[in-house]
Each structure stands twice: as C-alpha cells, then as structure tokens.
Steps between C-alpha positions, in 0.01 A plus 500: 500500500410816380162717560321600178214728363451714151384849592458853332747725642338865594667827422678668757244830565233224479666308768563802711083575511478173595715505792357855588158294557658335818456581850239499744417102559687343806599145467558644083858367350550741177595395215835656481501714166752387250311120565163644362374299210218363317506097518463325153507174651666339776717194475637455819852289569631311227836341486750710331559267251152578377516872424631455139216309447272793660710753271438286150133512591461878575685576234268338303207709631371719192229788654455835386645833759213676705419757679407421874317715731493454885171572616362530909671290804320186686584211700569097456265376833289665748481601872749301722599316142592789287819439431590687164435871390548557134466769208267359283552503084188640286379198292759433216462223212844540411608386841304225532604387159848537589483322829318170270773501309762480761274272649507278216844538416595397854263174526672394105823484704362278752420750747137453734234690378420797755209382650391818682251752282748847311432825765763750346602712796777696672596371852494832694557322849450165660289484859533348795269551770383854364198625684188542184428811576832665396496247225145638354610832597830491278251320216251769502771803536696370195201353271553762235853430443586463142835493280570446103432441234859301586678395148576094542773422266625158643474271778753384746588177639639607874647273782354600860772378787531627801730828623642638807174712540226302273423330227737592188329491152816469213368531143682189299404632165211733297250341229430759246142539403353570099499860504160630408344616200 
C-alpha cells in the first residue's frame, strides 16, 4: 500500500515565510519546511498496483497555469478542538477548477469521490492540547501575512510515508498545466 495525494508544490523563499510563521503555540507540531504544500486532493492508500492507473488519469487532467496568492493564517477547530493552523489562499477560480478536474479524473478511474467540501490551505502546524489563547494570539499576530502572486505551472502527485523524524512527502511525478494566454 502506498499513501497518495496531488498537491501544488510551493517555491522555496515561499516555503521559508511559511516556516518563519511558526513558533509560539505549545502542544504546536510544525510543519517541517521542505513538506509545505497546497493539497489538490487527497487520495489516501491505494495498492501500488493502482498508481498507473492514478498516473493515466492525471495525466489526462487539461487546466490552464495560475497564479496563486496565500492570503492571512487561521485554524481547522476551535478552543480545546483546534487542531490545525493554516495559511489561507485568496479566492482563486483557477484552483478550484483545477482541483474538479482532478477530482473528476480520479472518480473516472474508479476512485471515491472526496466527500469533504475544497478549503485550499497550507498546513502551518498540527495541535494538540494547545492552550486558545496562544492559538488566537498567533492568529491575530500573523493575520496580515501574505505571499505571491506564486506562478503554478503543474501539479504533483506525491507519496507521504513515514521517516525517521516525520512524515516524508516524495513527489512521484509533475502534471504540466496550459500555460496562459
């Protein structure tokens, strides 16, 4: 079995803002910054045998490239259930088109339909236990944050297994997108 999602991979300076966000929030597990990413859509574990079937169907995925901008910082839950802060992603039809399409192109090979609603977001740190206050306090002190416009040329279908000091995200292969104009 193998652990699956499609993502947009970030540009190194805009992955080292990102990480510069953390700190601050006991009970906070940081995303560590080389495994910052945008999630197209998550697939989960599929047997291996399946991943040429995956590859036919993203490589069927016709969308045009993008710009992306990242746009404040929030958090999945609240109070004693937060249990996700996040960089957020200005409202962008291109990504949403792009993420139908993968969608689509996923459930044509067989795969479930996602059944949870599209939040595009950057996992800054997952929570356990983190006292609200120095949650709302790290929400409020980095609201303003903002990075891009980010070029998105292609998407990437990346394994997630796990490593001698985390999770390990390993891109399989890149999905050129139309260029623009």
């Amino acid at each position: 079995m193998i652990r699956l999602f499609v993502a947009l991979e970030l540009p190194a300076a805009v992955r080292e803002r990102l990480a510069g966000l953390g700190g601050g929030v006991p009970g906070a597990r940081w995303t560590e910054i080389n495994n910052l990413h945008l999630t197209v859509r998550f697939i989960g574990e599929v047997e291996n045998g399946l991943i040429p079937d995956i590859d036919e169907a993203l490589a069927g995925v016709s969308a045009p490239a993008f710009d992306l901008v990242l746009d404040g910082v929030g958090q999945f839950g609240s109070g004693s259930r937060s249990r996700i802060l996040w960089a957020g992603v200005e409202r962008n039809e291109a990504l949403f088109h792009l993420n139908q399409k993968v969608e689509s192109a996923l459930v044509r090979a067989g795969f479930p339909p996602e059944e949870r609603r599209y939040t595009p977001h950057v996992t800054l740190a997952r929570l356990h236990n983190s006292p609200q206050e120095r949650v709302g306090r790290f929400i409020e002190d980095r609201g303003l944050f903002r990075a891009g416009p980010i070029p998105i040329g292609h998407f990437t279908l990346l394994e997630s297994r796990p490593g001698r000091s985390g999770v390990v995200y390993d891109p399989l292969r890149d999905y050129p997108l139309e260029p623009s104009g």
